[in-house]
C-alpha positions as CSV (number, residue, x, y, z in Angstrom):
1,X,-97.5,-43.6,70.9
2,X,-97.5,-46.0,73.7
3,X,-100.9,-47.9,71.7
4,X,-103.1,-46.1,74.3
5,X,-106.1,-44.0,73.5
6,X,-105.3,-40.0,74.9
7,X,-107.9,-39.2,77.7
8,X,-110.2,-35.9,77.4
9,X,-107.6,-34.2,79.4
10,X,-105.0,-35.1,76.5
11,X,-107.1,-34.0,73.7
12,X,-107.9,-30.9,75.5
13,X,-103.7,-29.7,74.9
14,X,-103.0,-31.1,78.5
15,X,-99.7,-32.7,78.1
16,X,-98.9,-36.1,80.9
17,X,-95.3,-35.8,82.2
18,X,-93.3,-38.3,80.6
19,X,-92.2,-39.5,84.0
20,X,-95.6,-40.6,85.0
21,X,-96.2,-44.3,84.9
22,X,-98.6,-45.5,82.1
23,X,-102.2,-46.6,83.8
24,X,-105.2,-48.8,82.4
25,X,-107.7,-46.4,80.9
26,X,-111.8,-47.3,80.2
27,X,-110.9,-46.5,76.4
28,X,-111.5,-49.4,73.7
29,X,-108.5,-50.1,71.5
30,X,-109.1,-51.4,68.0
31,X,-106.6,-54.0,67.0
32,X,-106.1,-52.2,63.9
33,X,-105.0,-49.2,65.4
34,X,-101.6,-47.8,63.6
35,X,-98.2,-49.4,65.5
36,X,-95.9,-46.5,65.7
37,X,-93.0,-46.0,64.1
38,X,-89.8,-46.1,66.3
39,X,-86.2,-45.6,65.3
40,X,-83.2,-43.4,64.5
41,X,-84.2,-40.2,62.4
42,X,-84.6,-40.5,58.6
43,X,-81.3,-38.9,58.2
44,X,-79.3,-40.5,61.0
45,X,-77.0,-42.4,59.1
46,X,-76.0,-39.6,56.9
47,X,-72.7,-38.1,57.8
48,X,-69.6,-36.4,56.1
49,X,-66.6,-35.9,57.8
50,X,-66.0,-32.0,58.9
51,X,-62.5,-31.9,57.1
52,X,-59.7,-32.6,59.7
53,X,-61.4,-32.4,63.1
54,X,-62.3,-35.9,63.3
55,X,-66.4,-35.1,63.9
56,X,-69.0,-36.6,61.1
57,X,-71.5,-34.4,60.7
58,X,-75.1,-34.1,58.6
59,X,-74.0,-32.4,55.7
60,X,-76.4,-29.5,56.6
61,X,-75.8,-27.2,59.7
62,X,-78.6,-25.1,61.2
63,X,-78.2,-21.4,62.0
64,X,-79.9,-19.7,64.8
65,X,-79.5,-16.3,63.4
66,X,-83.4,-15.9,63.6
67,X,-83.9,-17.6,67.3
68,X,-84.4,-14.6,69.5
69,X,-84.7,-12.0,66.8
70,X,-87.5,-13.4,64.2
71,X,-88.3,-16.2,66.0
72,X,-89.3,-17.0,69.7
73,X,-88.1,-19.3,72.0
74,X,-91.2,-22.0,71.2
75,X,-90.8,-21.8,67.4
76,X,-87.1,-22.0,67.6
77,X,-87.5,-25.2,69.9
78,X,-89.8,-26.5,67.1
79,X,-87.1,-25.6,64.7
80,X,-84.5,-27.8,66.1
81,X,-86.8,-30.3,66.8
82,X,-87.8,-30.9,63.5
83,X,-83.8,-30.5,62.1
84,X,-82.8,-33.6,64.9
85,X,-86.2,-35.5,63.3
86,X,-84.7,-35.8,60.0
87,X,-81.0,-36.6,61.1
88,X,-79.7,-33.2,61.6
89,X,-77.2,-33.5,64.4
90,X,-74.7,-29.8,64.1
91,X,-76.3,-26.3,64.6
92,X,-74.2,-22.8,64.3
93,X,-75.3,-19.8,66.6
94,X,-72.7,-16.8,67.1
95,X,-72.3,-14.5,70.2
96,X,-73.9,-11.5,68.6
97,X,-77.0,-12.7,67.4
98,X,-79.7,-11.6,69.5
99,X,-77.0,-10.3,71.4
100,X,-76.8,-13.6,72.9
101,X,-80.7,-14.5,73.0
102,X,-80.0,-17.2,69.8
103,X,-77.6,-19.0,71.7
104,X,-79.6,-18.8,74.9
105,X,-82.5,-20.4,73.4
106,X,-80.3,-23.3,71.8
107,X,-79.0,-23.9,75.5
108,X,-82.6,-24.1,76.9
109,X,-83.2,-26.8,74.0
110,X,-79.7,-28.8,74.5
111,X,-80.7,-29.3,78.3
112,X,-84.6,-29.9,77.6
113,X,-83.7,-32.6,75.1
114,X,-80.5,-33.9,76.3
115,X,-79.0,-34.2,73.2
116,X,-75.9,-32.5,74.0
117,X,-73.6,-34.9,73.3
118,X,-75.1,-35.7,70.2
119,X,-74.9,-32.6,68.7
120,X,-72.3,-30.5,67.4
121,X,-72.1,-27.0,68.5
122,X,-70.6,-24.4,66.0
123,X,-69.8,-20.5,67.4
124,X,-69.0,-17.5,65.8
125,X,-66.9,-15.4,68.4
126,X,-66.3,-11.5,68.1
127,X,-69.2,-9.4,67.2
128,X,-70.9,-9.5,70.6
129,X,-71.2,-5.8,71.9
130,X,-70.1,-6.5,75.4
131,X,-66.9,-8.1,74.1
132,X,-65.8,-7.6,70.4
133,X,-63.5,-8.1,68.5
134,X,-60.0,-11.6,68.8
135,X,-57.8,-9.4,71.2
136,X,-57.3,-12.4,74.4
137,X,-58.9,-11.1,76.8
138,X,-61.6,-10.3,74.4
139,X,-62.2,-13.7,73.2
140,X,-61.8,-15.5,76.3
141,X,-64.7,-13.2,78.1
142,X,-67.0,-14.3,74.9
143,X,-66.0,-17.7,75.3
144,X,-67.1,-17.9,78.8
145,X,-70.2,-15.9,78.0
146,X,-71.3,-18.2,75.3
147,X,-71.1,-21.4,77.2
148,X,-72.8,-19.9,80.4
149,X,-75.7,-19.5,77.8
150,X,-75.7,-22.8,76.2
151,X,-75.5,-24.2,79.4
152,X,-72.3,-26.5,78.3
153,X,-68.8,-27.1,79.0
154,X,-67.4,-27.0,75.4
155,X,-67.8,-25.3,72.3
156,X,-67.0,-28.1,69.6
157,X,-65.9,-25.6,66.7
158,X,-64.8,-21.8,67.5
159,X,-65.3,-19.5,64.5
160,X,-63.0,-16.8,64.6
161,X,-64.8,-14.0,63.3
162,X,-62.2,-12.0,60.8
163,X,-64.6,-9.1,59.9
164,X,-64.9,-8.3,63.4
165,X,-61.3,-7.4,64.2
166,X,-58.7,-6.9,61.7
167,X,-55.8,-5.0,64.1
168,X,-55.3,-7.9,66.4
169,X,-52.5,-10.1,65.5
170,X,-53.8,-13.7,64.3
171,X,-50.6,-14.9,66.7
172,X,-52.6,-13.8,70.1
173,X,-55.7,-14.8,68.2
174,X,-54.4,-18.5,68.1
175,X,-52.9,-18.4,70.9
176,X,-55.6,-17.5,73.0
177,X,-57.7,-20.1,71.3
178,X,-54.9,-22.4,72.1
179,X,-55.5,-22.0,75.5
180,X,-58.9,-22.1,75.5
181,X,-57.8,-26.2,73.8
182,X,-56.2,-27.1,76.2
183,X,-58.4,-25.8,79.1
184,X,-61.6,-27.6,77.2
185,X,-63.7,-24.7,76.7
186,X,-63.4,-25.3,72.7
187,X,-62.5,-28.4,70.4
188,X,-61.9,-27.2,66.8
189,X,-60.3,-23.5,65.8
190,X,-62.5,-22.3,62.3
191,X,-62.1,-18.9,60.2
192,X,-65.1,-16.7,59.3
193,X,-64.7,-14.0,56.6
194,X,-61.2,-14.5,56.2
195,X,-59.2,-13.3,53.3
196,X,-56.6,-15.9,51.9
197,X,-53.6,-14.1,52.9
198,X,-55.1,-14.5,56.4
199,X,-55.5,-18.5,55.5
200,X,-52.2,-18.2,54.4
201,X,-50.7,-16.7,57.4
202,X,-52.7,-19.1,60.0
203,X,-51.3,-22.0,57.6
204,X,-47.9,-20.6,58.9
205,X,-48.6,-20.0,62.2
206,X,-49.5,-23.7,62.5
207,X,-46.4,-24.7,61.5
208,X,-44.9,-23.0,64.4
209,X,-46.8,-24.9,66.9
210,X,-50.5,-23.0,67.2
211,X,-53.8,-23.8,66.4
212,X,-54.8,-25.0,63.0
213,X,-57.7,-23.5,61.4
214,X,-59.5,-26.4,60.3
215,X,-62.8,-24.6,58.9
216,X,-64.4,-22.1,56.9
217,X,-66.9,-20.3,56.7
218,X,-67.5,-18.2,53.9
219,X,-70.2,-15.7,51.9
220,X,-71.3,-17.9,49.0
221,X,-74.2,-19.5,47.1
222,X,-75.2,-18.9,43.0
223,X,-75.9,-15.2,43.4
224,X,-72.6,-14.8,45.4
225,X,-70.0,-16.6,44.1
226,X,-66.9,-14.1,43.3
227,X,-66.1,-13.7,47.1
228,X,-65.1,-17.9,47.5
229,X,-64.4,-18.7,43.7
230,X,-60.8,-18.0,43.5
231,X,-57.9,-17.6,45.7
232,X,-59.9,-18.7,48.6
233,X,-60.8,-21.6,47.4
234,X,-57.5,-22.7,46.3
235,X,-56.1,-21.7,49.6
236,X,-58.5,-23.5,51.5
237,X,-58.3,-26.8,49.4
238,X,-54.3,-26.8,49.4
239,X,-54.9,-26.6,53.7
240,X,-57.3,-29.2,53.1
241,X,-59.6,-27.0,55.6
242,X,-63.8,-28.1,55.2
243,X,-66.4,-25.3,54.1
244,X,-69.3,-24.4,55.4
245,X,-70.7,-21.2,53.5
246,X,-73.3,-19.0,55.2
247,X,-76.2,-17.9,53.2
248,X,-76.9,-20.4,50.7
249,X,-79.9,-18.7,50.1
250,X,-78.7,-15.1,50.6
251,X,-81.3,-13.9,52.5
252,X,-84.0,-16.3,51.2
253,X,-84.1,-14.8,47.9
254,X,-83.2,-18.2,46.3
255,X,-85.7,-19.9,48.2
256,X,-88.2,-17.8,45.8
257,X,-89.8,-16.0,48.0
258,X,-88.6,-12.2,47.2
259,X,-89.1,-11.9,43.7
260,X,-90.5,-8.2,43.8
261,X,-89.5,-4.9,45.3
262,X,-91.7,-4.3,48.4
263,X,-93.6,-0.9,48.0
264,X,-92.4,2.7,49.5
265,X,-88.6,4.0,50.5
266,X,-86.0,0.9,50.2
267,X,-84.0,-0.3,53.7
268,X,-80.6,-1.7,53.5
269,X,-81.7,-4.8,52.9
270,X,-84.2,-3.6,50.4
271,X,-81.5,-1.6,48.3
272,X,-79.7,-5.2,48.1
273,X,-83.1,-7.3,47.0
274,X,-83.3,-4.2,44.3
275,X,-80.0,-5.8,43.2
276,X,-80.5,-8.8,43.2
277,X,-83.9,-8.3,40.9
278,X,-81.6,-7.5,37.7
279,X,-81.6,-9.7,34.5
280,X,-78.4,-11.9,36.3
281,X,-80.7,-12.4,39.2
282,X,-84.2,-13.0,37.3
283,X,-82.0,-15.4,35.4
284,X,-80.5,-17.3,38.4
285,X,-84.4,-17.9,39.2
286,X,-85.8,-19.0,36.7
287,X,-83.1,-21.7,36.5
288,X,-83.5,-22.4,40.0
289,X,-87.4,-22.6,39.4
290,X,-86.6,-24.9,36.5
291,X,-84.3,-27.3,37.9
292,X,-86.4,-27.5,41.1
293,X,-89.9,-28.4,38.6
294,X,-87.6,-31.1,37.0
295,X,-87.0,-32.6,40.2
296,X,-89.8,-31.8,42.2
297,X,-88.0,-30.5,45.1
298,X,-88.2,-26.3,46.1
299,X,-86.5,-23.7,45.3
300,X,-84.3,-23.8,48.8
301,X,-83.7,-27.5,48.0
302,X,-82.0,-27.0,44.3
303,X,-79.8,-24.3,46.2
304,X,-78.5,-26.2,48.9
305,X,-78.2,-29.1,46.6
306,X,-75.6,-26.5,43.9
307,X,-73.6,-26.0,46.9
308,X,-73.0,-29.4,47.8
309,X,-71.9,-30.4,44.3
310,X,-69.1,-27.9,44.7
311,X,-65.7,-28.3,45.4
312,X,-64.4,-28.1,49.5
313,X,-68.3,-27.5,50.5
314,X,-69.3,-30.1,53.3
315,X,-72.3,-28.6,55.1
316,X,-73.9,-25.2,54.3
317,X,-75.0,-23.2,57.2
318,X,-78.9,-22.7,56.4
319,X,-81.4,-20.3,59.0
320,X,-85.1,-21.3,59.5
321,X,-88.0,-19.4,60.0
322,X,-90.0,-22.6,60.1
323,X,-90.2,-26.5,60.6
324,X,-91.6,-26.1,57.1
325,X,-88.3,-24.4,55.6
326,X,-86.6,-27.0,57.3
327,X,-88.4,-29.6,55.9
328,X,-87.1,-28.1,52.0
329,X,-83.9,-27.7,53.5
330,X,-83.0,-31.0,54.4
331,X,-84.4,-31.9,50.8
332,X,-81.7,-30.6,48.7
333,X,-79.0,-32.9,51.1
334,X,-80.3,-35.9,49.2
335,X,-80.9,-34.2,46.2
336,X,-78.2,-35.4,43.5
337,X,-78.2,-32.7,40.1
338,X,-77.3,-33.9,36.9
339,X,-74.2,-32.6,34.9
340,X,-77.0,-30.8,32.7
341,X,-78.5,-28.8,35.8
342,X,-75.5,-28.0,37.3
343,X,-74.5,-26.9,34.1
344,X,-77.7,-24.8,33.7
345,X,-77.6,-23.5,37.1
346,X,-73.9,-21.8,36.9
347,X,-74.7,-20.6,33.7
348,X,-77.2,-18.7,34.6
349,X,-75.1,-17.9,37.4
350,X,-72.2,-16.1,35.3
């Protein structure tokens, strides 16, 4: 990278701290050795405006629902590495997954790479064990918990998790979060499974003087399309609030990599790939599979790429197992689908 040649040492995996000045080496140079590449990220320049907030934002956020679960803190690193290479600049963690571990590991990366203020950190709040639920006190304990393990002074978008805790009154929910405003701990209020009478009755609240829910996040992608299609997504287009649906891949099955029952007694999660893997679903495939040959682009691409043609959808929230899956991730953000694939795609989603 500097133009010269790695000693043995270097070859060998031993690493020279950055901080260490650069010294003549007895190592021959050709002149024709490659100059390297330097610059902003391939995707730098592409950003979308998260609906009302004011932030710009790569129109693809990264989850960390594997990091600490499925994936370890070095693969993870490697992860979001690879996401900032190619212009990613907003990931999503929540304060249950890994019972904390996910965002634990994003902190260690934000203050190894110090890329905090470049980045835009999105946090579901209200499943954690040690604190559940949007009651205040609740929520401001999780609050504080989350940024003592990013490592950080503000959470940029709170996601209020509505499947959590449905007894609390949305009034102390908002105005608990519009405490935590004003004392800097978050920037942005979001909504995470909510129903549109919830929308509906935050929309009001609002108008009284709290927190505006600016965001959503809701369950949908080809194979799941019932639970946004519809009232919600009128309600959250006439608030003018910016979607960012989880599992656009639901569960990596439209990535193309479950396409048969695994053998002996079904889990959970194998009772809902059995579902999936009926004609509708075998059908959704196949288009996917077909729309993704035509363009040469995978599977996960021609998803991500659906969701971004549809209406209120910014930036869906995609997990990684890989750099690799990140790499056919990020593909299906430049990936524009004709009238004629879009057309075939929800077709075969109906």
């Amino acid at each position: 990278m500097d133009g010269v040649a790695p000693t043995a040492s270097e070859m060998s995996g031993k690493r020279r701290d950055v901080a260490e000045p650069l010294t003549r080496r007895s190592v021959f140079v050709h002149p024709s050795a490659p100059i390297p590449v330097m610059g902003p990220p391939v995707g730098h320049g592409i950003r979308v405006p998260l609906g009302e907030t004011g932030l710009n934002v790569f129109p693809l956020v990264l989850g960390g629902a594997e990091f600490g679960w499925h994936v370890d803190s070095v693969g993870s690193h490697r992860i979001l590495d690879r996401y900032v290479e190619l212009g990613g600049n907003v990931v999503h963690t929540s304060d249950g997954f890994a019972s904390g571990r996910s965002e634990h590991i994003i902190g260690q990366w934000i203050r190894s790479s110090g890329l905090r203020d470049d980045m835009t950190l999105m946090i579901r709040a209200g499943s954690n064990a040690d604190h559940p639920g949007l009651g205040p006190v609740s929520l401001v304990t999780s609050v504080e918990a989350s940024l003592t393990r990013l490592g950080t002074d503000r959470i940029d978008v709170l996601y209020l998790d509505g499947s959590t805790d449905t007894s609390t009154p949305l009034e102390e929910t908002l105005s608990t979060a519009e405490w935590l405003i004003g004392a800097g701990k978050i920037g942005h209020v979001a909504a995470a499974s909510f129903t549109p009478e919830r929308l509906v009755e935050a929309r009001i609240l609002a108008s009284a003087g709290y927190p505006r829910i600016t965001v959503l996040d809701a369950h949908y992608n080809l194979l799941q399309r019932s639970t946004f299609e519809g009232d919600l997504r009128l309600v959250a287009g006439a608030q003018g609030v910016a979607v960012t649906p989880s599992h656009p891949l639901e569960h990596g099955f439209l990535a193309g990599r479950k396409r048969r029952r695994e053998r002996g007694g079904l889990s959970a999660r194998g009772e809902q790939l059995a579902a999936y893997l009926n004609r509708r679903g075998q059908r959704v495939l196949k288009a996917v599979d077909a729309v993704a040959a035509d363009a040469s682009v995978p599977a996960a691409a021609v998803a991500v790429g659906w969701l971004l043609a549809q209406r209120k959808v910014v930036a869906p929230i995609a997990n990684a197992f890989t750099p690799e899956h990140v790499d056919e991730l990020v593909q299906g953000v430049g990936l524009h689908l004709t009238r004629s694939q879009l057309g075939d795609l929800t077709r075969a989603a109906q």
